[in-house]
NUROLUM-482744 format. One line per 2 residues: number of its first residue (from 0); their letters; for each residue x, y, z of C-alpha. Coordinates in steps of 0.02 Angstrom, whole numbers, plus 50000, padded with zeros to 5 digits. Example, Ala and Ser with C-alpha at 12.3 -4.5 7.8 and 13.67 -1.06 7.14 Angstrom:
residues 2
0) as) 50615:49775:50390 ~ 50684:49947:50357
This chain:
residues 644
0) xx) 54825:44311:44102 ~ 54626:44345:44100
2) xx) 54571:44503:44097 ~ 54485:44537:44296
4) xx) 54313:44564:44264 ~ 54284:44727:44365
6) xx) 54413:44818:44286 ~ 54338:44762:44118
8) xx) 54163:44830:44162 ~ 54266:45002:44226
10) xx) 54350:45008:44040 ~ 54198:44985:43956
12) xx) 54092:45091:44072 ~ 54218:45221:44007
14) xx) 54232:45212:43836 ~ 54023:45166:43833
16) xx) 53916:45243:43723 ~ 53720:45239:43707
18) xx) 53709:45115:43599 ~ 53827:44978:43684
20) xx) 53694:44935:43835 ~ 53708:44746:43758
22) xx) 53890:44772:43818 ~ 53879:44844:43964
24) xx) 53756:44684:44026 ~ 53855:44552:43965
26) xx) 54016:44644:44048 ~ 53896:44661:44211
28) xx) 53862:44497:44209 ~ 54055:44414:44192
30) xx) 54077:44550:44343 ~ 53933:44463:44466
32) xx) 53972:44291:44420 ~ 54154:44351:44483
34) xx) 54097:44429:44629 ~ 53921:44421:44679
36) xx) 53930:44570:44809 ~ 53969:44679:44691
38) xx) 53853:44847:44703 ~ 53925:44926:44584
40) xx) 53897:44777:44433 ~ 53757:44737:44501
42) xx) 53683:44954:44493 ~ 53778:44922:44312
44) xx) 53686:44774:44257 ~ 53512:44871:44331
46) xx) 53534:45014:44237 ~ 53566:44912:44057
48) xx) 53401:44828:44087 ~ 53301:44997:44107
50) xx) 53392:45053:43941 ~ 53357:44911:43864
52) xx) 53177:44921:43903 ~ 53162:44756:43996
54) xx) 53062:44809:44149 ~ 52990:44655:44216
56) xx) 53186:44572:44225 ~ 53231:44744:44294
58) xx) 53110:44712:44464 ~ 53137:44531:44450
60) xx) 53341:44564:44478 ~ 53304:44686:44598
62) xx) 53191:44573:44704 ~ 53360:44439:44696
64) xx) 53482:44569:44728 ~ 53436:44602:44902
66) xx) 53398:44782:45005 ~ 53584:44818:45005
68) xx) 53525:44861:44806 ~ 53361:44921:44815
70) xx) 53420:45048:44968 ~ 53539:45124:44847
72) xx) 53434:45128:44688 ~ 53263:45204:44737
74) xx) 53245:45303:44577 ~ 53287:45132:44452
76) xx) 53168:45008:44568 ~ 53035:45164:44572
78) xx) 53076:45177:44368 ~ 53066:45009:44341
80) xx) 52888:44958:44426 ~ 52821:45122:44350
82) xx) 52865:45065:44172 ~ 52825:44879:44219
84) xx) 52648:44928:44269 ~ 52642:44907:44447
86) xx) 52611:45074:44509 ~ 52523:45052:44659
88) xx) 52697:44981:44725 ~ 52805:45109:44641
90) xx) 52697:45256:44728 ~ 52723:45164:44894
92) xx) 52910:45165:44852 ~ 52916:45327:44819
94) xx) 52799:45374:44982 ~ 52928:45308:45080
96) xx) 53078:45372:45010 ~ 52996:45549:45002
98) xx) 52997:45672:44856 ~ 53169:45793:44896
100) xx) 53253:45763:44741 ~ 53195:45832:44569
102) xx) 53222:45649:44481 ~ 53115:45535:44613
104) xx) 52978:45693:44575 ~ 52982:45667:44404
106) xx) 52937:45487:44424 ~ 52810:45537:44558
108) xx) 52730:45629:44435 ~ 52730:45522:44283
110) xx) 52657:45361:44405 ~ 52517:45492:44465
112) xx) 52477:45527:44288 ~ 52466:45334:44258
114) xx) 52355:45294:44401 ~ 52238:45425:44354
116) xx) 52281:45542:44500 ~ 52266:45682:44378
118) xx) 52273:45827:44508 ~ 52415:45764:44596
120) xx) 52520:45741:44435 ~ 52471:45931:44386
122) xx) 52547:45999:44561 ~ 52702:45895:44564
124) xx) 52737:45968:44382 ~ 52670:46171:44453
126) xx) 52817:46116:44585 ~ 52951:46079:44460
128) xx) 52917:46235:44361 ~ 52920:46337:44498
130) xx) 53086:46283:44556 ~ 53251:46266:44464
132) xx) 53186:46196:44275 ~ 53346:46227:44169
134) xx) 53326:46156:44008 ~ 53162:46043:44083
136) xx) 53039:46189:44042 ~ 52987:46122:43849
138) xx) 52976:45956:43926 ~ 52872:46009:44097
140) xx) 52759:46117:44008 ~ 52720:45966:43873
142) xx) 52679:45856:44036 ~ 52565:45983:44110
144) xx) 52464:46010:43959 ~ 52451:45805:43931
146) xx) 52410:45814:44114 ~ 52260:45939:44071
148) xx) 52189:45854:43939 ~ 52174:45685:44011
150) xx) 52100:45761:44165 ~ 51981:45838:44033
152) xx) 51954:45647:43957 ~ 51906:45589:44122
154) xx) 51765:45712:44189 ~ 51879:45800:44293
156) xx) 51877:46015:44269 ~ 52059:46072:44215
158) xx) 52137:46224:44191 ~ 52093:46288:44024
160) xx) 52138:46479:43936 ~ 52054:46535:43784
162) xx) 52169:46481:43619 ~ 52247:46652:43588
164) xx) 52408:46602:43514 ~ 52472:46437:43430
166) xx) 52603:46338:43562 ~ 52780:46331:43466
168) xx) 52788:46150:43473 ~ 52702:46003:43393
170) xx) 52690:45912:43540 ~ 52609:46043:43647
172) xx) 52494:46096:43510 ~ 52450:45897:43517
174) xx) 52418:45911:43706 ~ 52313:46044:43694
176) xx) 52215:45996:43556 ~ 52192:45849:43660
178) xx) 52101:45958:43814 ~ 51996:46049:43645
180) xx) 51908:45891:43576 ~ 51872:45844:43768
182) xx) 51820:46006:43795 ~ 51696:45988:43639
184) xx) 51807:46141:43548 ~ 51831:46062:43386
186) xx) 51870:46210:43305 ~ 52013:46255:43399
188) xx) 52068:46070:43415 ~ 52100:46075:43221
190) xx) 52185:46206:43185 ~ 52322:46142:43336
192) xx) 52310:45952:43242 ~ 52349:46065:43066
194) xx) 52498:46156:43174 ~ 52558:45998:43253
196) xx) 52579:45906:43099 ~ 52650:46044:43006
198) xx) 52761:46066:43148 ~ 52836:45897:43177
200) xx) 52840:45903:42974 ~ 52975:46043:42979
202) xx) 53078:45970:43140 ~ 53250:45960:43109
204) xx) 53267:45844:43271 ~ 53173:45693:43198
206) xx) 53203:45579:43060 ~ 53086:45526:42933
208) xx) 53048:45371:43017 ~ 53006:45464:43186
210) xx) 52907:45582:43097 ~ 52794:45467:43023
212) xx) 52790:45387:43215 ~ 52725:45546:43286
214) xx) 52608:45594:43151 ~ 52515:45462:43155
216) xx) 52438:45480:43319 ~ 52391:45670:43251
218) xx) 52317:45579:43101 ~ 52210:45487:43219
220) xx) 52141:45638:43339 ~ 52106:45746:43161
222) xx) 51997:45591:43100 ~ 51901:45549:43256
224) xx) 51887:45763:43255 ~ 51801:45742:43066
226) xx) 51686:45586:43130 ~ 51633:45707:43286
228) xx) 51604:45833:43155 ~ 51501:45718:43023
230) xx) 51637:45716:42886 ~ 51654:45550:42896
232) xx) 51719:45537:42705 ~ 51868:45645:42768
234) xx) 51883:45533:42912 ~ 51881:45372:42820
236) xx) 52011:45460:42706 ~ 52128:45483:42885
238) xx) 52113:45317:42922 ~ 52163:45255:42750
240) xx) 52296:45353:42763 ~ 52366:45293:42926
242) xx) 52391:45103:42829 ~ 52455:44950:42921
244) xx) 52427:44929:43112 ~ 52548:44807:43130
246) xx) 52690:44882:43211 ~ 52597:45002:43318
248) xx) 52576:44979:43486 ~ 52429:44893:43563
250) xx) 52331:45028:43635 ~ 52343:45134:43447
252) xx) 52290:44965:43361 ~ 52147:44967:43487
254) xx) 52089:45137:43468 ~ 52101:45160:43283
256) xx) 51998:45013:43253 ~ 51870:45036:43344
258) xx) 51854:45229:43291 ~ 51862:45178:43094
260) xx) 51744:45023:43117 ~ 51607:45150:43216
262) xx) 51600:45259:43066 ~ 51600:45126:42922
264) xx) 51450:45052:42832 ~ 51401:44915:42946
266) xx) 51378:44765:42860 ~ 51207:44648:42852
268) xx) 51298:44513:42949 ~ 51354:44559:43112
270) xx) 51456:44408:43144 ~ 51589:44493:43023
272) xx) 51585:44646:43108 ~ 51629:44553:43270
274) xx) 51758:44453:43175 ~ 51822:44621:43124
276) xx) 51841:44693:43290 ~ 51923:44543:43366
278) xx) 52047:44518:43215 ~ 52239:44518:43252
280) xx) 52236:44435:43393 ~ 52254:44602:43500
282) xx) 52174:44601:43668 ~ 52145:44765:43772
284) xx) 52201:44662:43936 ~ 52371:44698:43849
286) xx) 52364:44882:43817 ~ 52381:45027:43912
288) xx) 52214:45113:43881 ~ 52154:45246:44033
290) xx) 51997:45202:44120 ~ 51873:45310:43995
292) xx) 51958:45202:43824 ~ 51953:45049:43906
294) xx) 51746:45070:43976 ~ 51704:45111:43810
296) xx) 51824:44969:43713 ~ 51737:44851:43839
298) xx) 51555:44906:43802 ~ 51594:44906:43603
300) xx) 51644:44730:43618 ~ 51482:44706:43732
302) xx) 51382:44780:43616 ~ 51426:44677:43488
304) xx) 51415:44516:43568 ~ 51233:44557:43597
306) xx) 51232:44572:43418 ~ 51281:44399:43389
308) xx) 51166:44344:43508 ~ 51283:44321:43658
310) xx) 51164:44373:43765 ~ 51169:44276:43899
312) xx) 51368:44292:43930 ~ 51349:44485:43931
314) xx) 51242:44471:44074 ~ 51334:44367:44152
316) xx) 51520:44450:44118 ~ 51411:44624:44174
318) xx) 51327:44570:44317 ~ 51496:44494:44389
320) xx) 51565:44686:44357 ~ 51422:44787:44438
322) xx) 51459:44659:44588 ~ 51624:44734:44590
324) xx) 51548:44903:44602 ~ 51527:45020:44720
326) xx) 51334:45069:44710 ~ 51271:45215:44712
328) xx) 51410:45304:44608 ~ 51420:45454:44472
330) xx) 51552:45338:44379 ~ 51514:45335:44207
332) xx) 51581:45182:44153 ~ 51507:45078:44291
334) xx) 51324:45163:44247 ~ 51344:45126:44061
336) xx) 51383:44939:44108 ~ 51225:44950:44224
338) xx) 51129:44992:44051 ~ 51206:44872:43931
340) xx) 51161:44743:44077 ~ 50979:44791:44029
342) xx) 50998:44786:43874 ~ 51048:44594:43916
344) xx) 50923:44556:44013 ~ 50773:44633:43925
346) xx) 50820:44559:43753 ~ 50735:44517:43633
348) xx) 50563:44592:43732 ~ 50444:44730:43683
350) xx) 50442:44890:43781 ~ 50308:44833:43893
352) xx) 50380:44690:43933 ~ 50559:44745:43972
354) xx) 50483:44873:44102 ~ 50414:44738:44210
356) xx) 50568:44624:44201 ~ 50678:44788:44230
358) xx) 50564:44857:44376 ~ 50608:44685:44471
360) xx) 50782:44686:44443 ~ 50777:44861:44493
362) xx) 50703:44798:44668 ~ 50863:44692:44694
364) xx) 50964:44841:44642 ~ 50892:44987:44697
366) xx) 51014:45117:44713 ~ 51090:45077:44520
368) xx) 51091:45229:44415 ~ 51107:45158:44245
370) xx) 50958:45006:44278 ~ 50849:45181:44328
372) xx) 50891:45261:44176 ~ 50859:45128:44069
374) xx) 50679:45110:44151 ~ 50623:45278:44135
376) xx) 50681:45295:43951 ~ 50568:45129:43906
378) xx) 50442:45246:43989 ~ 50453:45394:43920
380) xx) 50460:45287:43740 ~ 50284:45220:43817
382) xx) 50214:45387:43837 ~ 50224:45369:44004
384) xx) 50297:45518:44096 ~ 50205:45530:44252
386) xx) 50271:45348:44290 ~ 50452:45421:44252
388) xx) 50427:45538:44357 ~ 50358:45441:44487
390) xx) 50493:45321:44467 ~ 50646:45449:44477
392) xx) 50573:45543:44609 ~ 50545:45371:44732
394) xx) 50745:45336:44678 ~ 50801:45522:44751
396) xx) 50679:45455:44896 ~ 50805:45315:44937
398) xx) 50961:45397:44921 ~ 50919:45534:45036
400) xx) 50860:45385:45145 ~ 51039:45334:45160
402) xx) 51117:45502:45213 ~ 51319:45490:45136
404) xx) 51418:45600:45071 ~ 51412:45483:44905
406) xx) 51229:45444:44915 ~ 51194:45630:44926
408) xx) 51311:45666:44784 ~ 51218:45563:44649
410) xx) 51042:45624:44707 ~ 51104:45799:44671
412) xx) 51218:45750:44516 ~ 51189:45876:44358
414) xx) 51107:45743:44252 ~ 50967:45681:44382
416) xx) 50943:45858:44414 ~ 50911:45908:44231
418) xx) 50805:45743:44206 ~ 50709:45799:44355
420) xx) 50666:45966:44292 ~ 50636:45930:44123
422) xx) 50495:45780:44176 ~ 50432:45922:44297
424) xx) 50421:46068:44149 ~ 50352:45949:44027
426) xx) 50193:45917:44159 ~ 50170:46104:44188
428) xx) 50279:46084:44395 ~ 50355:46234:44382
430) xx) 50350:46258:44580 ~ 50427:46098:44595
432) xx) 50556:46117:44446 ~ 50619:46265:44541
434) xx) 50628:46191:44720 ~ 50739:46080:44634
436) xx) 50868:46198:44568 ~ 50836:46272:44748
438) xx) 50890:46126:44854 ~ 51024:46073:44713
440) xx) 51107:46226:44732 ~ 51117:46214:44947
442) xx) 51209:46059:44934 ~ 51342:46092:44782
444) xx) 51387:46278:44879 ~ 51438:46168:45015
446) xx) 51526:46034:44923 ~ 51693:46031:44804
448) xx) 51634:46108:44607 ~ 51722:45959:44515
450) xx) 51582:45887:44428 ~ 51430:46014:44469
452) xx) 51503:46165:44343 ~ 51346:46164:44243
454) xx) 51228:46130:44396 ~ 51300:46283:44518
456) xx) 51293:46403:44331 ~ 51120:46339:44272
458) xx) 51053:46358:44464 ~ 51102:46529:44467
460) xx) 51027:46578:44306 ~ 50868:46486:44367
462) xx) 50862:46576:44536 ~ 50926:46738:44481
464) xx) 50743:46763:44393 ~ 50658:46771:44548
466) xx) 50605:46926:44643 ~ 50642:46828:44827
468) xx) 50802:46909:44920 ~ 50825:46718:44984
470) xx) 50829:46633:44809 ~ 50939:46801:44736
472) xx) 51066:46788:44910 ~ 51065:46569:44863
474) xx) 51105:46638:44674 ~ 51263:46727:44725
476) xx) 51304:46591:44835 ~ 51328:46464:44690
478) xx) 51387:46608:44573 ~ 51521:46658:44723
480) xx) 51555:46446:44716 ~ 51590:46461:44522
482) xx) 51698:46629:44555 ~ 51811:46548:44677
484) xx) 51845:46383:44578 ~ 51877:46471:44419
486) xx) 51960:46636:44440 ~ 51927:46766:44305
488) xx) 51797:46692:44228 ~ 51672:46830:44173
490) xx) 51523:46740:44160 ~ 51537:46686:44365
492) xx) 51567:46870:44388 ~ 51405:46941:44278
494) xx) 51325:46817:44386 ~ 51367:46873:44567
496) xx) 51330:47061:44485 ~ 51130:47003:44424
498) xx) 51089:46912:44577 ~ 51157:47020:44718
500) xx) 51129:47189:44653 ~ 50961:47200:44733
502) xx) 51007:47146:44907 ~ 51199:47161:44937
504) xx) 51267:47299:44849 ~ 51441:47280:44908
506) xx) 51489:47122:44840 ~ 51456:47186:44667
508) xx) 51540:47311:44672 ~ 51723:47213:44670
510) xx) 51652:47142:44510 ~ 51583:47246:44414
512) xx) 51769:47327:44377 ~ 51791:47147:44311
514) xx) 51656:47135:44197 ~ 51703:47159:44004
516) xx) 51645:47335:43936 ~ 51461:47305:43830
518) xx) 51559:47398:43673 ~ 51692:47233:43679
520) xx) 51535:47106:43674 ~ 51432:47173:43539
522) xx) 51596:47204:43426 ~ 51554:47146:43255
524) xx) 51365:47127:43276 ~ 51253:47199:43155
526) xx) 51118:47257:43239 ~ 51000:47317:43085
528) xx) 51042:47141:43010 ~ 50955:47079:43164
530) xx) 50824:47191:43182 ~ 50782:47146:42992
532) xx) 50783:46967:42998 ~ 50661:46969:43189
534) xx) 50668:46854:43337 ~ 50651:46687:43336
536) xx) 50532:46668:43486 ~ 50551:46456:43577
538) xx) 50371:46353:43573 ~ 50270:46401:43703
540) xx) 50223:46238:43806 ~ 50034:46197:43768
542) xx) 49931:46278:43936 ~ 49831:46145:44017
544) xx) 49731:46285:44103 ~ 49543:46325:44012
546) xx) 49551:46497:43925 ~ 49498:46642:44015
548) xx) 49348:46710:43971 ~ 49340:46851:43822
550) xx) 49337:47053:43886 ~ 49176:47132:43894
552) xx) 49253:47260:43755 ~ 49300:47122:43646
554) xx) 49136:47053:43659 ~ 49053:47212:43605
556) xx) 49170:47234:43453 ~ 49158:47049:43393
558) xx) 49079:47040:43224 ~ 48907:46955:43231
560) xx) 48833:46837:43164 ~ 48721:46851:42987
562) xx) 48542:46808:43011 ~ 48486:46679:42871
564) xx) 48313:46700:42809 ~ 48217:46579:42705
566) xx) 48203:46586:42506 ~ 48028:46612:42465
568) xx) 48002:46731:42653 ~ 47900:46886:42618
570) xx) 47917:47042:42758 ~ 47767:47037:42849
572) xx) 47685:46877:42807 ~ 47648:46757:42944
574) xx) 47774:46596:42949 ~ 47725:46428:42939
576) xx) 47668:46361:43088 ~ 47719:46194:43004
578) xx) 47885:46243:42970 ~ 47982:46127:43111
580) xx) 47891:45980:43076 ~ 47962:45859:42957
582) xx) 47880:45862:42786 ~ 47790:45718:42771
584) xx) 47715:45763:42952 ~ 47648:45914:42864
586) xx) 47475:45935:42812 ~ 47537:45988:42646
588) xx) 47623:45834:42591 ~ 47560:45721:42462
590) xx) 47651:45577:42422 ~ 47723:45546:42237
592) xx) 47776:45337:42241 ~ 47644:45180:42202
594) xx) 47625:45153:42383 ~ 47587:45313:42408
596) xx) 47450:45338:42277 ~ 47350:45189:42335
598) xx) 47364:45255:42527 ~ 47293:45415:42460
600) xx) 47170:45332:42358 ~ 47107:45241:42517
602) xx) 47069:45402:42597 ~ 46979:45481:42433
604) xx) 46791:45462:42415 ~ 46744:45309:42330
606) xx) 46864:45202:42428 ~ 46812:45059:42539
608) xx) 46733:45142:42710 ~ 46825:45043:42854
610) xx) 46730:44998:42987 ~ 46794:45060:43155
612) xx) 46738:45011:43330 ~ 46767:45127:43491
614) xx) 46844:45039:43651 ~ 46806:45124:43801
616) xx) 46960:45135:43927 ~ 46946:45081:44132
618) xx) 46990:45290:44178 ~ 46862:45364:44039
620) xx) 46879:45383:43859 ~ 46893:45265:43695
622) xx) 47002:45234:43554 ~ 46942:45192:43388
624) xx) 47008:45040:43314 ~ 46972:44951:43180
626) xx) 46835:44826:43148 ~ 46896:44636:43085
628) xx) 46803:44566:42972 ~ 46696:44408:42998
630) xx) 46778:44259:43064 ~ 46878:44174:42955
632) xx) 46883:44271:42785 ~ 47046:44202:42723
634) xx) 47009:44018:42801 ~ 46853:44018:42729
636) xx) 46894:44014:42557 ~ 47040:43885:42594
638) xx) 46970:43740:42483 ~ 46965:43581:42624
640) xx) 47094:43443:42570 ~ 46989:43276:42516
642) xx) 47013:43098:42499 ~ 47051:43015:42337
């Protein structure tokens, strides 16, 4: 008698081990073709298609099973459309069901960290290692930091501590060397690569095969760290290293090529470059590259389609993606697709040229950052910076035109702002340079600190220099701004100390208990050293302003002038009236050529006397002129031409 299939998928279920999941489906599937209510097969058959990594038939036989199923197995359907890709419905899954147990948070967390919501995926782990983390706390704290460094990766300020001991394991050295080389701390990011590597080396929990699997993305980090560096032989040397890309996932295949092709010679032909690129047949649709990898894959492969003279289907495929856009917007990625648009449109024309065809496009687009960038840079290569200027200046005109939150934003964003002031300094506006820090500063101390860091610090600095108790009280403002966001951090502290000593004594005195002793900064410095080898004083911008006029003791002590005196002069004798004519005006001059001789010889006696004639003039007065000869002297002796 056959064997009933429930009890069959009970035996095996018991004796199971990880490695039977094959099994445990096929034994799930007798038991639904037996009975097709079956919850429990049918939760069975679920969970062997998770383990066996097919997602997409995982929400496919969820989506057939009915809500009886998906009521019961919140965490699998949430598991499975996380893993399958679709996370805007697994976060509405999990939304709905609510995050009271530990396991639905975990997946919370890890769909937040795929969607990008950075912030959110850093509290929900902060929750879970507050609470009860057992044997999770390796495991949490490895999340966190990979949590950190992608926020890092993306623009987006993260918690970060000074590297003051190594992490004990490789992958949280990875993770934080990660946040370094986003963080521009290459240093520090190597020695964690060197620790990671030699870590995972020495783990007794991995084989060799999974060794090699994890050190290859460490490999990868440590070459694009040498290529950041300039070492590109050592880089090279990496990538050689890593070998085949064959069985590597899509989004490593991606990466590593395009890193190792940046760095390479570049050959004459740039159709095998492209061929290069493209080889393999991988396509980043595929992968699962964050936002930042895939904006720069996509302008790489932009890039070199304009190469290959594609230009016409660049601006095209980027045109159709600013459309998408939202405009005006601090996003990087949509900005740099705003300039490679240019690029597209003004190719193959001179400077000149592309400014005019880029100022009308700009007149159809005029609130797109990148297009505006691109403009004044093909000014500023033109000499041109007043018109930069000019042109920047009547963009900030238009976006505080259109009064949002997001409008106001990009007119204050740090990089504007710097462009601003440096076009102002180089033309001598200090005034206006400063008014700009000045209103900068207003809106960012009112405003969240994510992406204005550098603009609230430099501000301060800027501000602090001044002697008005507004532009010191607007200095500790922005300093208080940084102090709040980032606590502990001594250079936000120093700041609120300079700017509000002179006008609100109280304040600093919280933090000046905070402020590092002077002995712990100068530790190490060698002060005679410094004093020996002298400042190094900046170039002072050339003044435009005429230079003042010399002191009155200055011009007593200048050295004067040496009178020069003539060779042949004699003290007391009378000069030559003569002397400023030119010589052959002078009645001394006697002339040594022919010509000469016989003009003299003319004016000798026993020369020819000339006849003159005096010609009296209407108001009084003659000239003398000379007297012609009779009439025809030189016709006269012409000998008359006559008939043979």
């Amino acid at each position: 008698m056959p064997q009933d299939p429930a009890a069959a998928l009970s035996s095996l279920l018991r004796g199971a081990s990880i490695d039977d999941h094959d099994e445990v489906l096929k034994a799930a599937n007798l038991a639904i073709k037996a009975d097709k209510n079956d919850l429990l097969a049918r939760h069975t058959k679920l969970v062997a298609l998770l383990k066996l990594d097919r997602f997409d038939d995982a929400v496919r036989f969820l989506a057939e099973s009915g809500s009886a199923l998906e009521s019961k197995c919140v965490l699998e359907k949430a598991y499975a459309l996380y893993k399958a890709g679709e996370l805007k419905e697994a976060t509405t899954i999990l939304k709905k069901a609510g995050l009271r147990e530990r396991s639905l948070q975990h997946i919370a967390a890890q769909v937040a960290y795929r969607a990008e919501r950075f912030s959110e995926a850093g509290q929900i782990y902060e929750e879970l290692l507050d609470g009860n983390v057992g044997d999770e706390e390796n495991d949490l704290n490895i999340n966190l930091k990979a949590v950190h460094a992608q926020a890092e990766w993306s623009g987006v300020s993260a918690p970060s501590e000074p590297l003051r001991s190594m992490p004990d394991s490789f992958e949280l050295c990875y993770n934080a060397a990660c946040a370094s080389i986003a963080r521009g701390e290459l240093g520090d990011a190597t020695k964690l690569l060197q620790r990671a590597a030699m870590l995972c080396k020495a783990s007794d929990d991995l084989d060799e095969e999974d060794k090699q699997a994890e050190l290859r993305p460490i490999w990868l980090q440590q070459a694009y760290v040498f290529a950041r560096e300039g070492k590109l032989k050592e880089a090279l040397d990496l990538y050689n290293s890593i070998g085949s890309l064959s069985e590597d996932d899509e989004d490593f295949i991606i990466v590593a090529r395009q890193n190792r092709l940046s760095i390479e010679p570049k050959p004459a032909n740039p159709y095998l470059l492209h061929r290069q690129m493209v080889a393999g047949g991988v396509k980043a649709e595929n992968a699962k590259l964050f936002s930042y990898q895939s904006s720069r894959e996509r302008q790489n492969s932009y890039l070199l389609d304009l190469d290959v003279h594609k230009a016409n289907g660049v601006e095209k495929k980027t045109d159709k993606y600013l459309q998408q856009s939202e405009q005006p917007t601090n996003s990087a990625s949509v900005n740099a697709m705003a300039v490679v648009n240019a690029a597209a449109v003004a190719d193959g024309l001179d400077d000149r040229a592309a400014v005019r065809k880029l100022q009308a496009l700009a007149a159809r687009r005029p609130f797109d950052v990148g297009l505006l960038l691109t403009i004044v840079q093909l000014q500023l290569r033109l000499s041109r910076k007043g018109a930069a200027l000019s042109l920047l200046q009547a963009f900030f005109t238009r976006l505080e035109n259109e009064d949002t939150d997001a409008a106001r934003d990009v007119r204050f964003s740090p990089g504007l702002v710097a462009l601003a002031v440096s076009l102002m300094r180089a033309q001598g506006h200090e005034n206006s340079a400063k008014a700009e820090f000045v209103t900068a500063a207003k809106h960012w101390t009112k405003r969240p600190t994510a992406s204005s860091d550098s603009l609230l610090r430099e501000s301060g600095i800027e501000l602090m220099r001044s002697s008005n108790p507004e532009d010191l009280k607007l200095a500790g403002s922005a300093f208080e701004k940084l102090f709040a966001e980032h606590k502990g951090s001594h250079i936000a502290s120093a700041g609120l100390v300079a700017s509000l000593a002179a006008v609100d004594t109280d304040k600093t005195s919280q933090h000046m208990s905070e402020l590092p002793p002077v002995d712990s900064l100068i530790k190490g410095i060698n002060v005679k050293s410094l004093i020996q080898g002298g400042v190094v004083a900046a170039p002072s911008r050339p003044s435009t302003k005429k230079r003042a006029a010399a002191d009155a003791a200055e011009k007593g002590t200048a050295k004067r002038r040496r009178r020069r005196l003539p060779k042949e002069y004699e003290e007391g004798q009378a000069p030559d009236p003569e002397r400023w004519l030119p010589l052959r005006d002078r009645s001394s001059y006697r002339p040594k050529n022919k010509k000469g001789k016989k003009k003299a010889a003319d004016s000798t006696q026993g020369g020819v006397v000339k006849e003159e004639e005096t010609l009296g003039l209407v108001g009084g007065g003659g000239v003398k002129v000379e007297k012609s000869g009779g009439g025809g002297g030189g016709a006269a002796k012409k000998k008359k031409k006559g008939k043979k």
